[in-house]
N, C-alpha and C positions, 0 to 999 in steps of 0.2 A: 339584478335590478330589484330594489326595493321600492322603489317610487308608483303608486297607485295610477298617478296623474300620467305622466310618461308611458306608465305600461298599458292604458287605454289609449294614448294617442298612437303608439305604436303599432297596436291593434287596425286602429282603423287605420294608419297609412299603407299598412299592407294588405286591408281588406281595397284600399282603392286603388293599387297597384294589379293586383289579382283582376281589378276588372275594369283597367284601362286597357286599350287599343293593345298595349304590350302587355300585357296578362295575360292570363290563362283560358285560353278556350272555351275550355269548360265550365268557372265562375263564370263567364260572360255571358255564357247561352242562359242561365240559370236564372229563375222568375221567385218571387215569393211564395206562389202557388208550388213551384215546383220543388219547392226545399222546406215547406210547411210540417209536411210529415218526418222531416228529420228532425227539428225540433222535440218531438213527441218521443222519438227512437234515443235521441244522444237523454234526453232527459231520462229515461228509465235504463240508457246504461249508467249516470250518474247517480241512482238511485242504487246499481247492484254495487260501484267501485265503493260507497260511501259503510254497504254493508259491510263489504270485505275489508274498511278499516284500514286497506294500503293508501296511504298517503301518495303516493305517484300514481298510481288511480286515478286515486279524488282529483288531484291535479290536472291527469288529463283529460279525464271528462265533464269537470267543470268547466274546464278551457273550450271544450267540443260545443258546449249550451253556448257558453259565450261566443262562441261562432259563429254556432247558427243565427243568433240573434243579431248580431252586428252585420252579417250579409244582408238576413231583411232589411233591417233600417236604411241598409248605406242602400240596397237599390231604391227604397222608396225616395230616398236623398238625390239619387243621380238623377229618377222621375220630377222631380221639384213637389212633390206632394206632402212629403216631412224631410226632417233632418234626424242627423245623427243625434245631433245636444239637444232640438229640440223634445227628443223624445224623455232624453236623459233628463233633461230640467223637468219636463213634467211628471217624470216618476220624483224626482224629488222634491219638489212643490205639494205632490199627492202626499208624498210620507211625513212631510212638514206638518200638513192642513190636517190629515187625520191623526197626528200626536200632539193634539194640544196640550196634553197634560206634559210632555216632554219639551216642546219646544217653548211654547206661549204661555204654559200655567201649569209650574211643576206639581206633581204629587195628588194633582187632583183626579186621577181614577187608579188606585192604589190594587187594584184586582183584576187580573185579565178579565172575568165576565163585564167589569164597568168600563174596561177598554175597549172588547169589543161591543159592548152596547151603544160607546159613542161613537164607535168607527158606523156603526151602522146607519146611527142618528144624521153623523156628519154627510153623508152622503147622499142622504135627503133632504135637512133641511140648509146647507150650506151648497153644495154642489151639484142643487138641484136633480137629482137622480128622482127620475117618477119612480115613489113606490105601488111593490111587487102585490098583486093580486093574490102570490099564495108565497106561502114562506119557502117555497120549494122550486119558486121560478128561476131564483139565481144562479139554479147548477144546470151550467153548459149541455147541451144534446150532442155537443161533440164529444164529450168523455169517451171512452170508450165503456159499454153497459156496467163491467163489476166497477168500475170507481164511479160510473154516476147512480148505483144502487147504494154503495155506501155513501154519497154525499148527501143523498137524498134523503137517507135513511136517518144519518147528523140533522139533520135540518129539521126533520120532523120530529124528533125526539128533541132540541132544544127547543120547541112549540108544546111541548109537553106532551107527545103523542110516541108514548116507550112503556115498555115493560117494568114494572117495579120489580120483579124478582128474577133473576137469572132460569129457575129450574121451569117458569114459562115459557122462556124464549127457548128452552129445550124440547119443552112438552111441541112447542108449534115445530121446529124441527121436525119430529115426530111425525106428526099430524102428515106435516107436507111429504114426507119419503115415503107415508104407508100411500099418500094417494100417489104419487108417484107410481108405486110398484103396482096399484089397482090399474092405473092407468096402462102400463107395460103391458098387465096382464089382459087387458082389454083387446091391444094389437091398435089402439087408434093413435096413431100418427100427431095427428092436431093435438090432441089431447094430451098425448105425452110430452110432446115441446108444451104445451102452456103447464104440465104439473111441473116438469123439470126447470121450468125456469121460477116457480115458484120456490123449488127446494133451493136452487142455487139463492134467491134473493132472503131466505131465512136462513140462511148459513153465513150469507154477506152479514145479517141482524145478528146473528148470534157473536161473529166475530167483533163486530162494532161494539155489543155492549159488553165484552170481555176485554174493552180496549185495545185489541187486535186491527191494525191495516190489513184487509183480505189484501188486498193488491202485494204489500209486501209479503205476506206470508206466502202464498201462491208461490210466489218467484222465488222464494227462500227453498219451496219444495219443489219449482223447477228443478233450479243448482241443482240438489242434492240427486235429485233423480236422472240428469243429465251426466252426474261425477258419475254413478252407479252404473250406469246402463253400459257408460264406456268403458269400465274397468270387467262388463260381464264380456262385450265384446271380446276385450283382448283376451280374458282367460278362457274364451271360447275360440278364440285362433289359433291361442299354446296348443288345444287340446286337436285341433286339425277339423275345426266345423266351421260355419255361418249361422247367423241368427236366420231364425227359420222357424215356421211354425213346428216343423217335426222334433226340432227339438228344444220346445218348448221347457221339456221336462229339467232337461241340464242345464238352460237358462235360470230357470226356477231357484235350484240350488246352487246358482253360482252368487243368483241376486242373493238370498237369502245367506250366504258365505259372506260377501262384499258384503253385505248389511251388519254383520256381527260383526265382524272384524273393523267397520266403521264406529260404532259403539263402545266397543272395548279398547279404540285407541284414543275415545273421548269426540268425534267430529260429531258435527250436527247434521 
């Protein structure tokens, strides 16, 4: 099936199948609230399938986001509260309203900065949105901390509030890990959760203004250390052990094996 139109209606006949009378149990019991944090979860498995660049991935976890989201809607639908289409028309009504230069008046913001300057514009003085007290109020508290440290971090630096040269945003690096280890070395508790999270949010800045996603890079060194750890496992099964703090030692040089042997065959 090639037809866009079809393969969304199809969608939703079996999302309303799933949670009529003769559907499934389990969709049925199922609330907004209670499938909210899937959302969150299929979205950052679609985020690692898009890394790995497998097309049947991408596939099916793009399909997993579209899931989730057409459950929501259709229960708020079965509620009488919204609709399936109406949700749909107003995300395309939004995308119409804030592309004027594409829909309504070609070629008139010819540079993403004057695109999103009008997106901005539009949603104030068109779509009536009270504006924001601080340029910083837009980013969600539900983030989870490392992406709303970098949003936030974005936001304040298109306010003009950034570093002009990279080797500062290293020196404050710096700064923050020596107080960090004063703090350790102190033994105080409080103190060391507020240094550490301060190192963690100049590492988030550092990454930002090197054009680096922390959030993606993170996960990139999950993977890798999740591929590694498993391959130390089993070469420590061949050998007749368990992971163990006692033998940390043999762990050490099997990581450190697995780690050359990853390099030298080219993986990241």
């Amino acid at each position: 099936m090639n037809n866009p139109e079809k393969a969304f209606l199809r969608v939703y006949e079996v999302m309303k199948r799933l949670r009529s009378p003769e559907g499934c149990p389990w969709d049925r019991q199922q609330t907004p609230a209670s499938v909210r944090a899937n959302l969150v979860e299929e979205a950052y498995e679609c985020i690692e399938a898009i890394s790995s660049g497998n097309p049947e991935d991408i596939k099916e976890e793009l399909g997993d986001v579209y899931l989730v989201a057409t459950f929501m809607a259709y229960m708020y639908e079965e509620e009488g509260i919204l609709t399936v289409a109406s949700i749909l028309d107003a995300l395309s009504d939004k995308l119409i309203r804030r592309h004027p230069h594409v829909f309504i008046e070609p070629n008139t913001s010819d540079t993403p900065e004057k695109v999103i300057e009008r997106w901005n514009d539009i949603k104030v003085s068109v779509e009536g949105k009270k504006p924001r007290d601080s340029v910083i109020d837009g980013v969600s508290q539900a983030l989870p901390p490392l992406e709303r440290a970098y949003k936030i971090q974005k936001k304040a630096a298109a306010a003009g509030f950034d570093w002009s040269h990279v080797k500062d945003v290293w020196d404050k690096l710096h700064e923050e890990t020596e107080e960090a280890r004063a703090a350790c070395a102190e033994a105080d508790a409080d103190k060391l959760e507020e240094e550490m999270g301060d190192l963690f949010f100049s590492l988030v800045n550092l990454a930002r203004f090197l054009k680096i996603d922390p959030s993606l890079a993170l996960s990139r060194t999950i993977t890798k250390f999740n591929r590694r750890f498993k391959e130390v496992e089993k070469r420590l099964k061949e050998k007749g052990l368990t992971p163990d703090s006692s033998n940390f030692a043999v762990m050490d040089d099997l990581w450190n094996e697995v780690k050359r042997e990853e390099k030298s065959n080219g993986a990241n």
